[in-house]
C-alpha positions in Angstrom: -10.5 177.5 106.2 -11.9 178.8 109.4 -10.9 182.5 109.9 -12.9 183.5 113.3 -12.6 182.7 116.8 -13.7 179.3 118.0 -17.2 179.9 119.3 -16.4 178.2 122.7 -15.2 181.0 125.2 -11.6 181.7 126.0 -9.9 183.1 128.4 -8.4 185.9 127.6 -4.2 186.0 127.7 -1.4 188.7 127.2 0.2 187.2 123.8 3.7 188.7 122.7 3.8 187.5 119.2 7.9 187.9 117.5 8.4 187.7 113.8 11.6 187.9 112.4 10.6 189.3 109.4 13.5 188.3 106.9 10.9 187.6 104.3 7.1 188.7 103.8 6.0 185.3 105.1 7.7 185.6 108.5 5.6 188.6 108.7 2.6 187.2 107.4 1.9 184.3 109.8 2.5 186.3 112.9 0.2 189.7 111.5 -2.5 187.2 110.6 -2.3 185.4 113.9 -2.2 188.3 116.0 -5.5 189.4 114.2 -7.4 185.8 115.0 -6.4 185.9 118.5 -7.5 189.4 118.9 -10.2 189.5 117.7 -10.8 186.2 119.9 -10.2 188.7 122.9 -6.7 188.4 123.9 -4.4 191.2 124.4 -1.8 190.8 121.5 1.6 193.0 120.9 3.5 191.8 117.6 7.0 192.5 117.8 8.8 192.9 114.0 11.5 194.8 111.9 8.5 197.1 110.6 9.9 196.5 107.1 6.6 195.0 106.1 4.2 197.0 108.2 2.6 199.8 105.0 1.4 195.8 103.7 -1.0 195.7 106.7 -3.2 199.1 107.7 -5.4 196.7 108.7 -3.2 195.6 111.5 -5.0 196.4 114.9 -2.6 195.6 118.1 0.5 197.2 119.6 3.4 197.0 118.2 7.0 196.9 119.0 10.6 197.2 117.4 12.8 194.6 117.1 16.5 194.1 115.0 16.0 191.2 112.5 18.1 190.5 110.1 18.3 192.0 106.4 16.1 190.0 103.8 19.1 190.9 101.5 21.3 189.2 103.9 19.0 186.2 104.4 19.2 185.9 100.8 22.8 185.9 100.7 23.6 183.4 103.1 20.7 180.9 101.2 22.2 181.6 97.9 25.9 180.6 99.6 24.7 178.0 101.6 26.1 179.5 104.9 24.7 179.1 108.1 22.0 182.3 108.3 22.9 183.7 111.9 26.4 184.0 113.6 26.3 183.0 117.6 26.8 186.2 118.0 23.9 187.3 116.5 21.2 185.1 117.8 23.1 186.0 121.7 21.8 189.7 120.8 18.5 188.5 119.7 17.9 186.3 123.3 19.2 189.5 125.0 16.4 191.6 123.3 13.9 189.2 123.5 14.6 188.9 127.6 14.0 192.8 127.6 11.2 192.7 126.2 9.8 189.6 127.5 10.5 191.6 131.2 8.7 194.8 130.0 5.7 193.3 128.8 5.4 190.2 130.9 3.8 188.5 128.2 1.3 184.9 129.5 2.6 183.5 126.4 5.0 183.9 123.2 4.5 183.2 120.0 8.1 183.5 117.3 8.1 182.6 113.7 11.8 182.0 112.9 12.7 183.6 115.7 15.6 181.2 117.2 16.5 182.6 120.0 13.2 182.4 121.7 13.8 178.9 122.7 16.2 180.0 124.8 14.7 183.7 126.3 11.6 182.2 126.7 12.7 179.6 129.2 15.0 182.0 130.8 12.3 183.9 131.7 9.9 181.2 132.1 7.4 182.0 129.4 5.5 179.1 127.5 6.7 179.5 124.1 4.9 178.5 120.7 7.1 178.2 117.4 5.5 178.7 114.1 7.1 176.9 111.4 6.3 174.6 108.2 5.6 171.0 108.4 9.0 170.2 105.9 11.0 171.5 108.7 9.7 168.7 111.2 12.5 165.9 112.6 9.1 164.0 112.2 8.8 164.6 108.2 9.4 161.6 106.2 10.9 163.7 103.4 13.8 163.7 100.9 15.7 166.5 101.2 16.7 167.8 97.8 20.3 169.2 97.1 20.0 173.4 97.8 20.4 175.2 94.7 24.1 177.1 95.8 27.3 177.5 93.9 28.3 173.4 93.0 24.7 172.7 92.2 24.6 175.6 89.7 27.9 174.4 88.2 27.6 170.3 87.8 23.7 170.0 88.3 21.7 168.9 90.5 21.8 165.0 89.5 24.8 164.8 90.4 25.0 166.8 93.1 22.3 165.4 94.8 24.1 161.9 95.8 27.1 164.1 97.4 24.5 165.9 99.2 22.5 162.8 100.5 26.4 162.0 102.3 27.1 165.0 103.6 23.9 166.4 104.4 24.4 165.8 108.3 27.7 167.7 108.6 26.3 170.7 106.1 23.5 170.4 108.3 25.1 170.2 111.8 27.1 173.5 110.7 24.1 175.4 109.9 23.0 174.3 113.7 25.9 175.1 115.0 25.2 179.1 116.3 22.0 177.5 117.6 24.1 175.2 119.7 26.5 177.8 120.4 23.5 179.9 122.0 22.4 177.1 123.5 25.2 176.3 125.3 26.0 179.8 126.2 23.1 179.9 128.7 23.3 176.3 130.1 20.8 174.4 127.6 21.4 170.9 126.0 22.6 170.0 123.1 20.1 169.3 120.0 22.9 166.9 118.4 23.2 169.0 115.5 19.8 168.4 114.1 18.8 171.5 112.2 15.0 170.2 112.1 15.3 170.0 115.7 17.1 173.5 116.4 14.1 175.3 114.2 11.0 173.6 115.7 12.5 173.3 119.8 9.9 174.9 121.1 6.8 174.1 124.2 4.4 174.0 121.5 4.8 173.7 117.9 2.7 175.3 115.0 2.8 174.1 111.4 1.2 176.5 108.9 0.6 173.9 106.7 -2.4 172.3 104.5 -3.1 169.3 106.4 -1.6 166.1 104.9 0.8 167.6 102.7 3.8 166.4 104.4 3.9 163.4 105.6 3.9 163.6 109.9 4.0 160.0 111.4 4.3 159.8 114.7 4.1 163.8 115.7 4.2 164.3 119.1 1.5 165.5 120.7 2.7 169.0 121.2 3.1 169.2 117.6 0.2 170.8 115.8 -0.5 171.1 112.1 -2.5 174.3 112.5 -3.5 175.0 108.9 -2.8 177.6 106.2 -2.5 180.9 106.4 -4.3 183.0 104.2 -3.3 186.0 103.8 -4.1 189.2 100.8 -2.3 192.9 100.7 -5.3 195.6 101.2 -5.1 198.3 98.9 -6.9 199.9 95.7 -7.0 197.4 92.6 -5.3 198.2 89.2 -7.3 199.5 86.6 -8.1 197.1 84.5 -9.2 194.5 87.2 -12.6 195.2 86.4 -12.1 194.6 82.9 -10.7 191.5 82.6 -13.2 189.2 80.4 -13.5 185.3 80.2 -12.2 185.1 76.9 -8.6 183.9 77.7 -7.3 181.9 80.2 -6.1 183.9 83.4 -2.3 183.1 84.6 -1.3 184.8 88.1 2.1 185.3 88.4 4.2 186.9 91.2 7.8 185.7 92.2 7.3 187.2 95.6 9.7 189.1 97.8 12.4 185.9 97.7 12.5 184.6 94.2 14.8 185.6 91.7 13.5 188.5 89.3 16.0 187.1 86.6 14.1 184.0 85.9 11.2 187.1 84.6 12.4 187.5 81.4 12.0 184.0 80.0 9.1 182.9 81.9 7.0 186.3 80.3 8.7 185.0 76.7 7.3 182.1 77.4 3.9 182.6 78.6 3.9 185.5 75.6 3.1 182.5 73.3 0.5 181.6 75.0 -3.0 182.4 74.4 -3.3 183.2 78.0 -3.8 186.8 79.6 -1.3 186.7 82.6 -1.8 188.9 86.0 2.0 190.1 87.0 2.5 191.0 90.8 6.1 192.3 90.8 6.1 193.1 94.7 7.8 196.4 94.3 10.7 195.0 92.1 11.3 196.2 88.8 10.2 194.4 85.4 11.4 194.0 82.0 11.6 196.9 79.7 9.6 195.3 77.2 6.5 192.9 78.5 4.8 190.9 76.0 1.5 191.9 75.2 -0.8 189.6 76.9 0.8 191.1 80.1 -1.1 193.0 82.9 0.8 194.1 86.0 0.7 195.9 89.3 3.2 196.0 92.5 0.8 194.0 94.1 -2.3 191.7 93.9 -4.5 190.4 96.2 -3.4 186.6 95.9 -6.7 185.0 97.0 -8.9 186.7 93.9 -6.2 186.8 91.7 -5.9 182.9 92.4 -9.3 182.3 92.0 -9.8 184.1 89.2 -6.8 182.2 87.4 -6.3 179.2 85.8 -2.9 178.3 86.9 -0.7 180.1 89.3 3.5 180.8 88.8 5.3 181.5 92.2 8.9 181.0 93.9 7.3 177.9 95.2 7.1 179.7 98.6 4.0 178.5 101.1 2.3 182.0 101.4 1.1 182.0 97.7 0.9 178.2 96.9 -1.6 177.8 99.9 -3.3 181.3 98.2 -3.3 178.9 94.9 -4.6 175.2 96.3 -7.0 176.6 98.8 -8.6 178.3 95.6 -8.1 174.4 93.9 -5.6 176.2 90.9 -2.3 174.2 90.2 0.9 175.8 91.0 4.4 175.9 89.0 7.2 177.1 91.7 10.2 178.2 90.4 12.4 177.9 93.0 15.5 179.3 95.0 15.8 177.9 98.0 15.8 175.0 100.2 12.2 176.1 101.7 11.0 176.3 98.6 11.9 173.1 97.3 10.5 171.7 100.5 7.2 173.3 99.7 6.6 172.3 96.3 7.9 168.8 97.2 4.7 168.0 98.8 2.7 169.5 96.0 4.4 168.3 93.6 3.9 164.6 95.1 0.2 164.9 95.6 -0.2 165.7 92.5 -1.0 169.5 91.9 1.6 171.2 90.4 5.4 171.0 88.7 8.7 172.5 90.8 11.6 173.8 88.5 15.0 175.5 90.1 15.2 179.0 89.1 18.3 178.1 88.1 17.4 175.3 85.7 14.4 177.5 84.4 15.2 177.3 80.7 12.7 178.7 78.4 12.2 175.6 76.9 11.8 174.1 80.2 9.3 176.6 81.3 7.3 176.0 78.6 7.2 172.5 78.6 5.9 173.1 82.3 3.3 175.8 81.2 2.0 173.3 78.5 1.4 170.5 80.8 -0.3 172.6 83.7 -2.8 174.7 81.3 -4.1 171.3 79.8 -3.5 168.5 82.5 -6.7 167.5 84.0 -5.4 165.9 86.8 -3.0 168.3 88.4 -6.4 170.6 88.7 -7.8 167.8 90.1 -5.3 167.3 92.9 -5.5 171.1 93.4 -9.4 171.2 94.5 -8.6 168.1 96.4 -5.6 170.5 98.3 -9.1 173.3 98.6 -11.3 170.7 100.7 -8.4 170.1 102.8 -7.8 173.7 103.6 -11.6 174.5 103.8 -11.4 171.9 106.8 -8.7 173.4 108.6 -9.0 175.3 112.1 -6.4 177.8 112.3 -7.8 180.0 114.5 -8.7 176.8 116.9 -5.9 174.9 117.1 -4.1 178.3 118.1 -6.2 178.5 120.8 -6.1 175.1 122.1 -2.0 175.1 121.5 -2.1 178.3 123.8 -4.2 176.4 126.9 -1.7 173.6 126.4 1.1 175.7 126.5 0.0 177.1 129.8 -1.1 173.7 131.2 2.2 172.2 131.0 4.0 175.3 133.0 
């Protein structure tokens, strides 16, 4: 994947970036853009909760405060299916985002998951970019698959999953509904309750996606597909990185900062059968009393060389570390939590490079069976390098650039 500045020159713009940084990837994206387009020669000020920011020393542009909601409270209202922000809530965010917008006066904006930009922005006239994933398009032909909350847990997801396929525009239209609510507060139509449409309205639109992964047809052309983003914590290495030998086969696992440590115990049982050597990142959360003995660990891991260096990688299914895993060509098994996350491996699962399990459903038998078939199946590592060519072909730092000029064209 291309990760320097497009060799054509650019005009350099004042870029407020916004991440509402209620997970590490909603930090991620926007501290690894702000770095491309610096370094491109723009003048770029991230604004973030700086709940993230010891992850990124490296980080070279201003920087400013901003209220964003608790990851633990994100969390919560995934886990209960309840609609993330309150009206109220998103009416404080546009009022924050107006100040700041007026302070800094910004050419462009840039959010990631930052709703109320699509209405600050245009109050103050700002062309504004939304970075997203491509499973939350209108355009992504997609099934959706039933969210792993409280009735799912209880009569399965078989089941469930017809119920959901009925009522999946109400639940949807009332997880919309503080959007609207914002929305109409300052004088701005109506999406019609569609939730893909309330988290991608934006003048531009960025999908940090491996090309091809979801299925697009018929994107408008404002709608860009900008890529992966690759992304690795700095920091000293554990000790025995250095050590590791060939002998056995190398499994990274790290459930992130959003999957759920309680699926750990039976998916180390599990790969403690195994005559595998597995690399444990437990980012910061704590582990097991007793690890099996083919068990290395440290809080954190650089993803990309641990991903290389493995065989087979074992996530939340999140996009941060299954793009770390495919653009190194290794298989993925995402244990999932979430509705993003089943999104995510949905496409990977259906091109052919990895397995998806709900953390819920994550039996050690069942985690097993999945461990089995990824460590031998020839195919899913197949599909994997496949996923590697297509991000070695991408142009992040380009299509940022050209969404930016066509941002500012159509104001």
């Amino acid at each position: 994947m291309t990760t320097t500045p497009p060799p054509h020159t650019v005009t350099p713009r004042r870029i407020l970036i916004v991440a509402e940084a209620v997970t590490l990837a909603h930090a991620v994206r926007p501290a690894v853009m702000a770095g491309l387009l610096g370094r491109a020669g723009h003048q770029v000020t991230l604004a973030w909760a700086p709940r993230y920011a010891s992850l990124f020393p490296e980080l070279d542009c201003p920087t400013e405060t901003i209220d964003s909601l608790a990851p633990a409270d994100f969390a919560a209202a995934l886990a209960a299916g309840r609609p993330i922000y309150s009206a109220a809530r998103l009416l404080d965010y546009v009022a924050a985002d107006e100040a700041l917008l007026e302070r800094l006066r910004p050419d462009v904006v840039m959010g990631d998951f930052r709703l109320s930009l699509q209405v600050s922005a245009r109050r103050a006239r700002v062309p504004y970019l939304g970075i997203t994933n491509a499973y939350w398009s209108p355009w992504a032909r997609q099934a959706v698959p039933v969210p792993d909350i409280l009735p799912t847990r209880l009569l399965g997801a078989r089941l469930m999953q017809p119920i959901f396929d009925r009522v999946r525009p109400l639940a949807f239209a009332q997880h919309a509904r503080p959007i609207e609510a914002m929305r109409r507060r300052h004088g701005l139509p109506a999406l019609g309750g569609d939730l893909f449409a309330a988290y991608t309205e934006a003048d531009q639109v960025l999908y940090a996606d491996i090309p091809g992964l979801v299925d697009l047809s018929g994107l408008p052309a404002n709608h860009h597909v900008a890529g992966p983003v690759l992304w690795s914590p700095s920091g000293s290495l554990p000790q025995w990185w250095d050590g590791l030998s060939d002998d056995q086969p190398l499994v990274y696992v790290t459930l992130g900062s959003s999957g759920d440590p309680r699926t750990l115990p039976a998916l180390l049982a599990a790969l403690g059968r195994l005559r595998v050597r597995v690399l444990l990142a437990s980012a910061g959360k704590a582990l097991p009393d007793r690890l099996p003995a083919n068990v290395l660990t440290a809080d954190y891991l650089p993803g990309l060389a641990a991903s290389a260096r493995a065989c087979l990688v074992v996530c939340n299914g999140g996009a941060p570390t299954t793009q770390q895993a495919l653009a190194a060509g290794r298989p993925v098994l995402g244990i999932c939590t979430n509705l993003d996350q089943q999104l995510n491996m949905q496409g990977i699962v259906r091109a052919g490079a990895g397995l998806s399990l709900r953390a819920s459903e994550a039996s050690g038998a069942r985690l097993s069976r999945a461990l089995d078939h990824l460590l031998a199946d020839g195919p899913h590592h197949a599909a994997a390098w496949q996923l590697a060519a297509r991000c070695a072909e991408a142009d992040l730092a380009g299509t940022l650039q050209a969404a930016i000029e066509d941002a500012l064209a159509a104001h």
